[in-house]
C-alpha positions in Angstrom: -45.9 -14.6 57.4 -44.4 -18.1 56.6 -43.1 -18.1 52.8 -43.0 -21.0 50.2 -39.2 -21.0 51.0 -40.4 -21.6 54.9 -43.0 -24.4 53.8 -41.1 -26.1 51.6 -38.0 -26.2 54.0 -39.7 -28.2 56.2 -39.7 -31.1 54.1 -35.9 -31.3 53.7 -34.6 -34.0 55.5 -31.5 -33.4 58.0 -29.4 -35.4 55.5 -30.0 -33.9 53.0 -29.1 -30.0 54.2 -25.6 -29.4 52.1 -25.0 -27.6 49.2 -24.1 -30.6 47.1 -27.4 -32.1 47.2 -29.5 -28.9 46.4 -26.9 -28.3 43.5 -27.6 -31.9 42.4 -30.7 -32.7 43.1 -31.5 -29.0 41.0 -30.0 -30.5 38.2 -31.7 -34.0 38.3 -34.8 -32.3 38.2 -34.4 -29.9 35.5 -33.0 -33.1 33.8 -36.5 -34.8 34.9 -38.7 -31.9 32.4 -36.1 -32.7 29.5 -36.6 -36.5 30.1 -40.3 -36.2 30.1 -40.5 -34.0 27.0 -37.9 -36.0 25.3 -40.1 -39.6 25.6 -43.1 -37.9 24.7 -41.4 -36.3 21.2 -40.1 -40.2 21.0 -43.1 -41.7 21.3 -45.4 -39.3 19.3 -47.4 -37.6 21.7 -45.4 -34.1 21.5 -43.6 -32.3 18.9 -42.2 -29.6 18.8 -42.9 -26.6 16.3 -41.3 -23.1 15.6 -40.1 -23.6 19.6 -43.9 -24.7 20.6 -45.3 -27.1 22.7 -47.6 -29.1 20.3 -49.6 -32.1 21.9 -50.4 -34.6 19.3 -54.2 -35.5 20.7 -57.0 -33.1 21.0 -57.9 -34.6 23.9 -58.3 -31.6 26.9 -57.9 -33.8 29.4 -54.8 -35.9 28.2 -53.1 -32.3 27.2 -54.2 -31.2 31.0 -52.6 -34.3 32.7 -49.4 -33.8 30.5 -49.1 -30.3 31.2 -49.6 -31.3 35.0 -47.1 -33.6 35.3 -44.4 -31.1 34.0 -45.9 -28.7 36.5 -45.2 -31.2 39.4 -41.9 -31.4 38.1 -41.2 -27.6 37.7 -42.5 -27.4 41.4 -40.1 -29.8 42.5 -37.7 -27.4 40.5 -39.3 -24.4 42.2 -38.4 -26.7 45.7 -34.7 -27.2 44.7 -33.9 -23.6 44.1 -35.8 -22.6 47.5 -33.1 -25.3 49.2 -29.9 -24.2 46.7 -31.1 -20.3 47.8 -30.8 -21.2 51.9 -27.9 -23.2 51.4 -26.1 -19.8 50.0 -27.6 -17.6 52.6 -30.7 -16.0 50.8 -34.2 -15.7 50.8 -36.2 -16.5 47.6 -37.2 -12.6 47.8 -33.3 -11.7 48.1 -32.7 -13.9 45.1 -35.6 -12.8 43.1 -34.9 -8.6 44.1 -31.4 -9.7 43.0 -32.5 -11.2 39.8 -34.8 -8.6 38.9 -32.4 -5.6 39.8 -30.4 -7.5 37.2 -32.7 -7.9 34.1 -33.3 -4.6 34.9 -29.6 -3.3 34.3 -29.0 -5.1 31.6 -32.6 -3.8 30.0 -31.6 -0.3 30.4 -28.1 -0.8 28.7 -30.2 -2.9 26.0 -27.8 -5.8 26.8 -31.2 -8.7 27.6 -29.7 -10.1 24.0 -26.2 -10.4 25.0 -23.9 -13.1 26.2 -21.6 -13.7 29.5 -23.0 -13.3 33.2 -21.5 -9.8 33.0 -22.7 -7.8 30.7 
């Protein structure tokens, strides 16, 4: 069975295949949803209230498209971490076991509200 992680990877160019890039690339992207939010807040089309999403137009459609074009962007997120996964030697599903096995520690020493990596 061929995973997202499988898919996606065969759009990476041969270039591109290092650990710098993912790690960068990762980071311009993530920096790509703050941009977008951030114009929109600028120019009046979002705000944000009581840490809420609020689109400024009634407008289902416009709200949609908005909300569609972050969604590209988390997927190209989504694509990043795939690559940044491979790069370190893991599958999505090792990273994701790995990351739930985590939250899952930390919720049975009630430690989800805590600070540092190790907690």
């Amino acid at each position: 069975m061929e995973t997202y992680q499988d898919k996606a990877m065969t759009t990476c160019l041969a270039s591109c295949k290092n650990a710098v890039y993912a790690i960068n690339g990762l980071a311009a992207k993530v920096g790509a949803i703050q941009d977008k939010v951030a114009k929109w807040v600028r120019k009046g089309i979002l705000r944000i209230d009581n840490n809420l999403l609020v689109w400024n137009t009634t407008d289902e459609n416009v709200v949609a498209e908005y909300k569609r074009e972050l969604a590209l962007e988390l997927g190209d997120v989504r694509w990043f971490c795939s690559f940044l996964a491979l790069v370190l030697g893991y599958t999505d599903a090792e990273v994701e076991r790995m990351n739930l096995d985590k939250l899952r520690d930390r919720a049975m020493r009630g430690v989800i509200d805590g600070n540092g990596d190790k907690r």
